[in-house]
C-alpha positions as CSV (number, residue, x, y, z in Angstrom):
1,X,-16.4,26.6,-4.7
2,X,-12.9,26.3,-3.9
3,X,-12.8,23.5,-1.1
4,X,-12.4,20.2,-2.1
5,X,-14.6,16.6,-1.1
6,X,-12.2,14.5,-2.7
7,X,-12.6,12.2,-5.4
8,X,-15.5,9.0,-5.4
9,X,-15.5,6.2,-7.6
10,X,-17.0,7.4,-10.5
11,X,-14.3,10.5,-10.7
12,X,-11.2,7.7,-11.5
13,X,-10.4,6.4,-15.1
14,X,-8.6,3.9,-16.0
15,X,-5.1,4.8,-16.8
16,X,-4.6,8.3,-15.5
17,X,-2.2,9.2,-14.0
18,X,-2.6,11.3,-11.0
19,X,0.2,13.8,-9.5
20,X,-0.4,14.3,-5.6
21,X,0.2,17.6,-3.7
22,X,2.7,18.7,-2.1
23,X,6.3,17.4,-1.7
24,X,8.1,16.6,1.9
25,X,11.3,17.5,2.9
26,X,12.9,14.7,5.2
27,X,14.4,15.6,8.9
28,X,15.9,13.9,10.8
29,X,12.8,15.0,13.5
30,X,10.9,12.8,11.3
31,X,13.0,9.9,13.1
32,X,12.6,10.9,16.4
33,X,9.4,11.3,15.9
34,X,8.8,7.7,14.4
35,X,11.1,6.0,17.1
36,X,8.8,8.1,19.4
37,X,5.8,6.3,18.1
38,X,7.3,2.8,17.7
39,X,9.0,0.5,20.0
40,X,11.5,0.7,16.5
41,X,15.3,0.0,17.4
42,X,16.9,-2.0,14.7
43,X,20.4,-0.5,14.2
44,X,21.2,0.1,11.0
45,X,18.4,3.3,11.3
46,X,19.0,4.2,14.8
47,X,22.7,5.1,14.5
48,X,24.8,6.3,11.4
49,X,27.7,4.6,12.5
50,X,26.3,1.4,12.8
51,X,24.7,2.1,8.9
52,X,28.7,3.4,7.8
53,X,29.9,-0.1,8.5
54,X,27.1,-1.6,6.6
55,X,28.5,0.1,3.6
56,X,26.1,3.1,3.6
57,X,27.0,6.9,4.1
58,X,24.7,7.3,7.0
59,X,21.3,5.9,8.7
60,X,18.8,6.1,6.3
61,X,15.1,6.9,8.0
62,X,13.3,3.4,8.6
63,X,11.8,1.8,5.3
64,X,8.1,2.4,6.8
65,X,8.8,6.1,7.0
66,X,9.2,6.1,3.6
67,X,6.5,4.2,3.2
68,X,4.0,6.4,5.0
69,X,5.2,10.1,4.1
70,X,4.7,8.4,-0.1
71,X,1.5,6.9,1.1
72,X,0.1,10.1,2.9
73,X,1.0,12.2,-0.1
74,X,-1.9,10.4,-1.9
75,X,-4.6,10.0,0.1
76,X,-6.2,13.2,-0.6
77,X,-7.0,11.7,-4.4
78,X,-7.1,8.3,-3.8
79,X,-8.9,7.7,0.2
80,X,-10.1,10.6,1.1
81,X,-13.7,9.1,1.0
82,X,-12.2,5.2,1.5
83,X,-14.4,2.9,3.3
84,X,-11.3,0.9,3.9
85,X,-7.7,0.3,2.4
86,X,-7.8,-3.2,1.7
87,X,-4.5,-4.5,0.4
88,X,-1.1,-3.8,-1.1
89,X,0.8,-6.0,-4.2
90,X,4.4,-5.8,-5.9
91,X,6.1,-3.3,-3.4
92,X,9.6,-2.9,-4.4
93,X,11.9,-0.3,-1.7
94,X,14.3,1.1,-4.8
95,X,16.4,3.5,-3.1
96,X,17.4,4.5,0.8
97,X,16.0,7.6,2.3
98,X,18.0,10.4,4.2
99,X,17.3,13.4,5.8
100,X,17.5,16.2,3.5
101,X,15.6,14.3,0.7
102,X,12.5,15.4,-0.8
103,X,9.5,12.9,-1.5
104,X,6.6,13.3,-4.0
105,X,4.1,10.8,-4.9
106,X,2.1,9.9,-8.4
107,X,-0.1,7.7,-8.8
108,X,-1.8,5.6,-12.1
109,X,-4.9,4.3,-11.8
110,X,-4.6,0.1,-12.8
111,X,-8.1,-1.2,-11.9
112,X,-11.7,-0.3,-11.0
113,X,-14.4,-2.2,-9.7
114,X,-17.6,-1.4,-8.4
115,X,-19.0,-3.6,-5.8
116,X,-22.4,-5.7,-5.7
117,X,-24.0,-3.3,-3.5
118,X,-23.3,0.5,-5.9
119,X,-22.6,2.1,-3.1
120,X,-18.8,1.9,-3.5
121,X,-16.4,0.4,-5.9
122,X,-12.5,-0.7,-5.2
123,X,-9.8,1.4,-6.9
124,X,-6.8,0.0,-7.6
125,X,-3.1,2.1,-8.4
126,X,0.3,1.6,-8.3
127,X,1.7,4.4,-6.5
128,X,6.0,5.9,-7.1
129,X,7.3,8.0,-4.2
130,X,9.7,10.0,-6.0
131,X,12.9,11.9,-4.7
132,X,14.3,15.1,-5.4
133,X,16.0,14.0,-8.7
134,X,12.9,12.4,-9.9
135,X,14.6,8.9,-9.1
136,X,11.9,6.3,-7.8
137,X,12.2,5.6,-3.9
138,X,9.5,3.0,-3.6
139,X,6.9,1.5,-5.9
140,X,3.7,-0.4,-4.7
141,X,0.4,-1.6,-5.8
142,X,-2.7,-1.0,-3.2
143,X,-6.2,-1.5,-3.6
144,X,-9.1,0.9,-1.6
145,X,-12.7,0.8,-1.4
146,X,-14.2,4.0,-2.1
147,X,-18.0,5.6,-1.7
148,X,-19.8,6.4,-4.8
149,X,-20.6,10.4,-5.2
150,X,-24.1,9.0,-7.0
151,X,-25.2,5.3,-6.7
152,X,-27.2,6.1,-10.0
153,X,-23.8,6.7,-11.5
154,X,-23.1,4.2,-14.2
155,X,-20.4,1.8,-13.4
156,X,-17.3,1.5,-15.5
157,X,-16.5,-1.4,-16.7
158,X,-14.7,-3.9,-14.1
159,X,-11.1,-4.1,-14.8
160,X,-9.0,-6.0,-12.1
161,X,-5.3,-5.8,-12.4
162,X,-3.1,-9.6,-12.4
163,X,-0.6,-8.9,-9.8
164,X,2.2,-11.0,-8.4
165,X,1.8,-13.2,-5.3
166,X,5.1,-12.5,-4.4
167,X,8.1,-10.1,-6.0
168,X,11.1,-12.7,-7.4
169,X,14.2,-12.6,-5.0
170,X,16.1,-11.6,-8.3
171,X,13.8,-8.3,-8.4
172,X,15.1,-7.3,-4.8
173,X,17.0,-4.3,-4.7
174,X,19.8,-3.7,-2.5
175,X,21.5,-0.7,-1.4
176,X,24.3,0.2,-3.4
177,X,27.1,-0.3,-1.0
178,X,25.0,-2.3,1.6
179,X,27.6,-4.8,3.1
180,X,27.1,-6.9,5.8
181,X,30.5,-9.0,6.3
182,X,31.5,-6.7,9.1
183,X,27.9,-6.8,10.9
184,X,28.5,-6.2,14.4
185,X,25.7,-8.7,16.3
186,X,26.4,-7.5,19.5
187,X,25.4,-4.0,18.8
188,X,22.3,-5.1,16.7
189,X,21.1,-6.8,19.8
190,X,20.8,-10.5,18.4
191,X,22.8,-13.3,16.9
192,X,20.7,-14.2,14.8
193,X,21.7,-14.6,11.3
194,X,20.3,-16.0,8.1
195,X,21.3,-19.1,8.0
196,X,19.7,-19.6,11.7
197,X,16.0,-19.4,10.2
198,X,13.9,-22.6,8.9
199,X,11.9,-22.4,6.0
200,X,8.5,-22.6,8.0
201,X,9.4,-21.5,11.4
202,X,7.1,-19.2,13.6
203,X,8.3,-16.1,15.7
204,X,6.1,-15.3,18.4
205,X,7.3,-11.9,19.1
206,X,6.8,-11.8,22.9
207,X,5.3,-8.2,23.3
208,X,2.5,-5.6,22.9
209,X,1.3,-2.0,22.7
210,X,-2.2,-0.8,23.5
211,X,-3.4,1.8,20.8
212,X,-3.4,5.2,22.3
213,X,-6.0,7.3,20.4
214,X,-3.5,10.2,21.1
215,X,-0.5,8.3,19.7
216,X,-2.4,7.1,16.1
217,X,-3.6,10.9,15.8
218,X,-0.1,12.2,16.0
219,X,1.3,9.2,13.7
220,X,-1.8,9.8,11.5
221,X,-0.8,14.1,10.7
222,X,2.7,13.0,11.0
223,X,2.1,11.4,7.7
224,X,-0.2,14.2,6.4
225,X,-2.7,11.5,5.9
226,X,-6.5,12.9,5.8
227,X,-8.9,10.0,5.7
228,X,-11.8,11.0,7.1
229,X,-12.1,7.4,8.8
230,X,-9.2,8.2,10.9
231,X,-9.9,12.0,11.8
232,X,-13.7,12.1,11.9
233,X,-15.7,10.3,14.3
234,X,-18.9,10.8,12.7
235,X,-17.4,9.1,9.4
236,X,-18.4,5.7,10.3
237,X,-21.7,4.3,12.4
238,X,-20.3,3.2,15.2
239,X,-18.9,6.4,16.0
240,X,-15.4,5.1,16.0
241,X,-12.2,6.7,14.6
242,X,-10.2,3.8,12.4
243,X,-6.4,3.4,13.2
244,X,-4.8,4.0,10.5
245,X,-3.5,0.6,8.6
246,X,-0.3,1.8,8.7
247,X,0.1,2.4,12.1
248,X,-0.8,-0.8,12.8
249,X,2.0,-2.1,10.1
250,X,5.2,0.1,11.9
251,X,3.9,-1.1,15.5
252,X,4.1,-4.7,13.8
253,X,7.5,-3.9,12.6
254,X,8.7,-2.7,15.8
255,X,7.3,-5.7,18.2
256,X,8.4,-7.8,15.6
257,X,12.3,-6.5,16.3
258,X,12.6,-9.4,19.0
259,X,13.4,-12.4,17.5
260,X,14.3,-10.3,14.5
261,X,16.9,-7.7,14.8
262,X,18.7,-8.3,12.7
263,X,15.9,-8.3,9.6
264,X,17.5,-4.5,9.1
265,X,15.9,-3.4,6.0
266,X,12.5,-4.0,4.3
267,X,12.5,-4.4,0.3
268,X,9.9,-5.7,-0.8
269,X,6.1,-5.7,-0.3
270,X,4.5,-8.9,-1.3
271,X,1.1,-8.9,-0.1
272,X,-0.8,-6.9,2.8
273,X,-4.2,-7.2,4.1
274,X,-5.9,-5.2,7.0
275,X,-8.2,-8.2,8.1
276,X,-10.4,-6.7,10.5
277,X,-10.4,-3.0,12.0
278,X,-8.3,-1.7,15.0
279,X,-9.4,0.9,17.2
280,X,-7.9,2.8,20.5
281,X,-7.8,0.8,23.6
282,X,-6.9,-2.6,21.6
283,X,-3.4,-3.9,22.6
284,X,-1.4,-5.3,19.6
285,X,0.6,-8.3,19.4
286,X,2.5,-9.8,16.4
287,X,3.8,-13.0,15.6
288,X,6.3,-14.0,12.2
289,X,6.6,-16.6,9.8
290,X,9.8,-17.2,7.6
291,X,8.1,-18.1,3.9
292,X,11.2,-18.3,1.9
293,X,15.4,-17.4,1.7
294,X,17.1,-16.2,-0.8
295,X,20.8,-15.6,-1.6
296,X,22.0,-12.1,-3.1
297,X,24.7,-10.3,-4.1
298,X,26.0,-8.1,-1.7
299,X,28.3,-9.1,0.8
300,X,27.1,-10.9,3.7
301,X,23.5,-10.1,2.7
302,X,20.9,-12.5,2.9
303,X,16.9,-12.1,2.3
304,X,14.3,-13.7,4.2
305,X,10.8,-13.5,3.3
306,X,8.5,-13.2,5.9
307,X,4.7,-13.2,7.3
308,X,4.5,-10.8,10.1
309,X,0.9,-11.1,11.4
310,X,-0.5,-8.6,14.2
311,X,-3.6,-9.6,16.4
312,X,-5.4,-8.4,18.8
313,X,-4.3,-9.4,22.3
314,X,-6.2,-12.6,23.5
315,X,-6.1,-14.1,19.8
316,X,-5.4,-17.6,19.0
317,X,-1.8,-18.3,18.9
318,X,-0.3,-18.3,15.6
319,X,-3.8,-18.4,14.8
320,X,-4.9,-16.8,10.7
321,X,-7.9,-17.9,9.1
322,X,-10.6,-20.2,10.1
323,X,-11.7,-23.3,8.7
324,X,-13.8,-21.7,5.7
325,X,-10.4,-19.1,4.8
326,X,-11.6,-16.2,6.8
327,X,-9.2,-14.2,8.9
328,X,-9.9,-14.9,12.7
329,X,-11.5,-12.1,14.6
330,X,-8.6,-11.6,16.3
331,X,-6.5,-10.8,13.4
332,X,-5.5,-7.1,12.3
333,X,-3.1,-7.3,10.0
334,X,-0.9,-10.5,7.1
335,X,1.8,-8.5,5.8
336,X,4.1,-10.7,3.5
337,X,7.6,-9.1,2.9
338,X,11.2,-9.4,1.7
339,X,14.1,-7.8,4.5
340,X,17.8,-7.9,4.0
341,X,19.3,-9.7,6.9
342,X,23.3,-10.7,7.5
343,X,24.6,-14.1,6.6
């Protein structure tokens, strides 16, 4: 037999180390693409000259590009038979990509648990997306719920992983060069800058996208990502294809670009949660929360931790959990993150 069903939950050990298939070369058709998909206009990724007086040789492709081409590059081993992704931990961006780079993913297997009902069981991994010189681009913990092959199959011994709530503003890594005294507002589109945001304060990010189905299927090979929950239709009962998580996340991003354009660069990944599934037809809105500020040292360059939320439209305002902790109906994604934003 020379096809492959992907791995369940009894297939993953603890502590391997799993190599994923096939490496991507980065074009700059990659960013057209994305920007195609995304209402995504922050400056420092939409023009190279705009990134040149940041410091940098040229635009870099947007953070969550990276993000997804790493992430797609595993799903074959690690969700190909998900139920659901259900979070992320410890996300550090380590290095700007460019066109011309090539990305390859590992990942080692950090946890295992099999759920109450043995019909599934949560894997967890950190995951590297490595460039061309084997440097590390980006580095992230997720968790996914995954089908059992057998529900007779013994269970291995549960093993969750302690992970950060949060990665320490002294673990943030900035761009080597990244300088921000010279950060033309004008051209970014805002004034904001970092001293401007409040500890506390909520962004409600004005506007919103309905989910095309044709859009998420385009973002969904874009990223080379084969879930069957996302491509097959018979996959789940309701006879619904899932949008992918991270389409959900870049549209987030993008809406989230008024009010905050000038948070140019994600990195760092805190915490992530899909609360509740998305499907075509339902429009997305997303509101922020600054959680914390931080001081670094490259010129100019302040870091804002932040709570971008996207809901469903006709959610509560600024509405999260309910009164016994449970995310609202309404809510589709809690992403908690670090971006780089001028001082």
């Amino acid at each position: 037999m020379k096809t492959n069903a992907g791995r369940f939950f009894e297939d993953y050990r603890l502590g391997e180390t799993i190599v994923h298939a096939v490496p991507r070369t980065v074009s700059g058709g990659e960013r057209a693409l994305y920007h195609a998909l995304y209402p995504a206009r922050h400056a420092l990724y939409s023009s190279d000259e705009f990134a040149r007086a940041c410091g940098l040789p040229a635009a870099p492709v947007d953070d969550l590009v990276a993000f997804h081409l790493v992430f797609g590059k595993t799903v074959p081993d690690i969700s190909l038979n998900a139920v659901a992704n259900l979070g992320y931990a410890e996300g550090r961006w380590l290095k700007p990509v460019y066109p011309g780079d090539t990305l390859r993913s590992e990942s080692t297997v950090i946890g295992l648990k099999e759920n109450s009902n043995g019909k599934s069981g949560v894997v967890y991994v950190r995951t590297r997306g490595l460039n061309q010189q084997g440097e590390a681009v980006l580095d992230y913990v997720r968790w996914v719920m995954v089908r059992k092959r057998d529900e007779a199959a013994p269970a291995p011994e549960a093993n969750v992983p302690a992970l950060s709530k949060a990665v320490p503003a002294a673990d943030l890594v900035v761009p080597e060069g990244l300088d921000f005294s010279r950060y033309d507002f004008t051209l970014a589109g805002e004034p904001h800058r970092w001293g401007d945001y409040d500890i506390g304060e909520r962004i409600d990010h004005v506007d919103g996208v309905t989910i095309e189905e044709s859009e998420h299927m385009l973002a969904t090979r874009l990223w080379q990502n084969t879930a069957k929950v996302h491509f097959d239709a018979t996959n789940r009962p309701d006879g619904k294809r899932l949008i992918y998580g991270g389409h959900v996340i870049s549209m987030a991003r993008a809406l989230s670009f008024n009010g905050l354009a000038n948070a140019q660069m994600i990195v760092a990944l805190n915490a992530g949660a899909h609360a509740n599934p998305c499907f075509a037809g339902d429009t997305v809105r997303a509101w922020s929360e600054v959680l914390d500020k931080a001081e670094t040292s490259a010129p100019g360059v302040g870091a804002l931790r932040l709570r971008l939320v996207a809901v469903k439209h006709g959610a509560e305002p600024f509405g999260l959990r309910d009164e016994a902790g449970k995310y609202q109906p309404g809510v589709l994604l809690d992403l908690d993150y670090w971006a780089l934003v001028p001082r």
